[in-house]
Structure formats: structure tokens, C-alpha cells
C-alpha positions as CSV (number, residue, x, y, z in Angstrom):
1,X,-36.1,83.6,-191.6
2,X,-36.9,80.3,-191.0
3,X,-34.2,78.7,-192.1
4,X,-31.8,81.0,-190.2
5,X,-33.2,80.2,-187.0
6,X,-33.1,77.0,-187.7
7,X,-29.5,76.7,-188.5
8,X,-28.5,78.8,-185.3
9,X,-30.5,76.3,-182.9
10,X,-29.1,73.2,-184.7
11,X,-26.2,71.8,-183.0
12,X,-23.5,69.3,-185.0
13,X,-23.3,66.1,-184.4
14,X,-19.9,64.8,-182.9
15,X,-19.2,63.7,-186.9
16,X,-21.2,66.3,-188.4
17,X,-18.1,68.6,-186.3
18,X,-15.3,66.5,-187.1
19,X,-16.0,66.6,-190.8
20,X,-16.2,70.3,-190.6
21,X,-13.0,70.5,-188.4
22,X,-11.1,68.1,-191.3
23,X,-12.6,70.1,-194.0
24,X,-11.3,73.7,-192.8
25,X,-8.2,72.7,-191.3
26,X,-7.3,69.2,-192.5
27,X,-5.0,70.3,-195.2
28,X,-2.6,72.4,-192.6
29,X,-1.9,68.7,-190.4
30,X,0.3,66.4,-191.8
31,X,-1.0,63.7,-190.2
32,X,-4.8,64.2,-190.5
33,X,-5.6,60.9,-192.3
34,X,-4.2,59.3,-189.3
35,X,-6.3,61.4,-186.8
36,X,-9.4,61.1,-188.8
37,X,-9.1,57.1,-189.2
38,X,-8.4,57.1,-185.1
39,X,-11.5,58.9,-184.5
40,X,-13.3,57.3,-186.6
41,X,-12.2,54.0,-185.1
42,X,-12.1,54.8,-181.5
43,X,-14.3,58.1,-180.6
44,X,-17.5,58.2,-183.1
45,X,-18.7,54.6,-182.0
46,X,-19.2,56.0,-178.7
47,X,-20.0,60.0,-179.2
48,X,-20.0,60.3,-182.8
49,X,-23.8,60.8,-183.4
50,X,-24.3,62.8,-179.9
51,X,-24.7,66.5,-180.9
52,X,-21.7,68.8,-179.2
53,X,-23.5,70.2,-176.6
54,X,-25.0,67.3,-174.9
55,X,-21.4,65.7,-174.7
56,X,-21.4,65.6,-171.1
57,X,-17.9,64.7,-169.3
58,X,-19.0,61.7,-167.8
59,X,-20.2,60.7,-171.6
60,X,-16.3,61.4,-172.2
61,X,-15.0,59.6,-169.3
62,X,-16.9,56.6,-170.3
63,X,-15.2,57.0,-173.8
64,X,-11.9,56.9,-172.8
65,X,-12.2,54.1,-169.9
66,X,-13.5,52.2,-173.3
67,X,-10.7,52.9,-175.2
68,X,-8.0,52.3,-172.6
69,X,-9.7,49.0,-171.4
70,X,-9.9,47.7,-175.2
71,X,-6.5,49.8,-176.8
72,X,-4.6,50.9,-173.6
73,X,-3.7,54.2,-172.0
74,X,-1.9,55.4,-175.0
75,X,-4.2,55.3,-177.6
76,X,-7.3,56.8,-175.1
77,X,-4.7,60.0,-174.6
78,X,-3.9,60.5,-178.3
79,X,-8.3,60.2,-178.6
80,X,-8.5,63.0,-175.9
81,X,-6.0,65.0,-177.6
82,X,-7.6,64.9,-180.7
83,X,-11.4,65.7,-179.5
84,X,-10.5,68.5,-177.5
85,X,-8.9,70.1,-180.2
86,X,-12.0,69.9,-182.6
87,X,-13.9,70.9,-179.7
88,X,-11.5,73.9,-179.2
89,X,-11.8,75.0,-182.6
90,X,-15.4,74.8,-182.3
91,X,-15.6,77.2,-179.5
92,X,-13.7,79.5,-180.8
93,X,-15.7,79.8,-184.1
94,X,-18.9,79.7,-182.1
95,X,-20.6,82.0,-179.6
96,X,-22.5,80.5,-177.3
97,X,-20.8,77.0,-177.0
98,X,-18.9,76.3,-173.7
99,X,-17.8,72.3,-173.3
100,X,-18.0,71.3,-169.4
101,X,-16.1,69.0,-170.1
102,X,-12.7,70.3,-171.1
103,X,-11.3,72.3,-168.3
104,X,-7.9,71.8,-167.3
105,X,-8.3,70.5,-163.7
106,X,-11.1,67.9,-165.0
107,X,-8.4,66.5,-167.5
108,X,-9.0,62.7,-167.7
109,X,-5.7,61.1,-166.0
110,X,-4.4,57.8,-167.0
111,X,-2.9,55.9,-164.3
């Protein structure tokens, strides 16, 4: 019982997600190799090891200032794109998890 409740009350890590995300639906995205390495390069040194539900959205908009400052506005829109996905698919597989950060009017917008 232990072990259950456990499990229930752990919540993934950023990478811990993405790995799961990859590993369920990687094989149906032609281009997940490139998504994976992007993520990898740009989102996990800042959020990777934060678990899900302590992503805040200023955590986020820090990320993404990061990425446009260092890679430009481009490449912080394709890292958006890609982490609200997984965190999509993560709320709909799980019941309790709502992201504050992801609502449509809060969209980050690059200038």
C-alpha cells in the first residue's frame, strides 16, 4: 500500500516526463529525434530536474527569455511548442494535474 501511495504523490521530473512522453508517443513523430535533442539542449538545463507541478510560469518565462536572448525568437517558440505538448499529454493522462502556466491568453509572445 505503501508503495502505491507513494507512486501517486510522486510527481515527474521535467525529464523523468519527457522520457515518458518520447517513450509512449515518440514512435508516431517523425521528427522526434530532433525535438528530443532541442529539449535536451535548450529546456532541461533550465526546468529539466524541476518536478511538473512546481513549473511555475514565471519559471517558464524565464526559460524562454534565455533561449531567445542566447538562440533567438525562433528557436524559444519551437521550445514552447514542444513543452506544452508534453505537458498536454500529461494532463490528459493524469487527474489531478492542471499547469498554470499554459492557458491561452498567458501565451508567451515574442516581439
Amino acid at each position: 500500500m505503501a508503495t502505491l501511495i507513494s507512486a501517486a504523490i510522486h510527481s515527474p521530473s521535467n525529464c523523468e516526463l519527457t522520457d515518458n512522453y518520447f517513450a509512449r508517443e515518440g514512435s508516431k513523430i517523425r521528427t522526434a529525434k530532433r525535438r528530443r535533442v532541442l529539449l535536451e539542449r535548450l529546456v532541461f538545463p533550465m526546468i529539466g530536474n524541476m518536478a511538473v507541478e512546481d513549473i511555475k510560469r514565471s519559471d517558464i518565462i524565464r526559460m524562454l527569455d534565455k533561449i531567445e536572448d542566447e538562440n533567438g525568437p525562433g528557436q524559444a517558440d519551437v521550445a514552447l511548442g514542444y513543452t506544452r505538448r508534453i505537458f498536454s499529454w500529461h494532463e490528459e493522462r493524469h487527474d489531478d494535474l492542471t499547469t498554470n502556466w499554459q492557458d491561452e491568453d498567458a501565451a508567451y509572445q515574442l516581439a
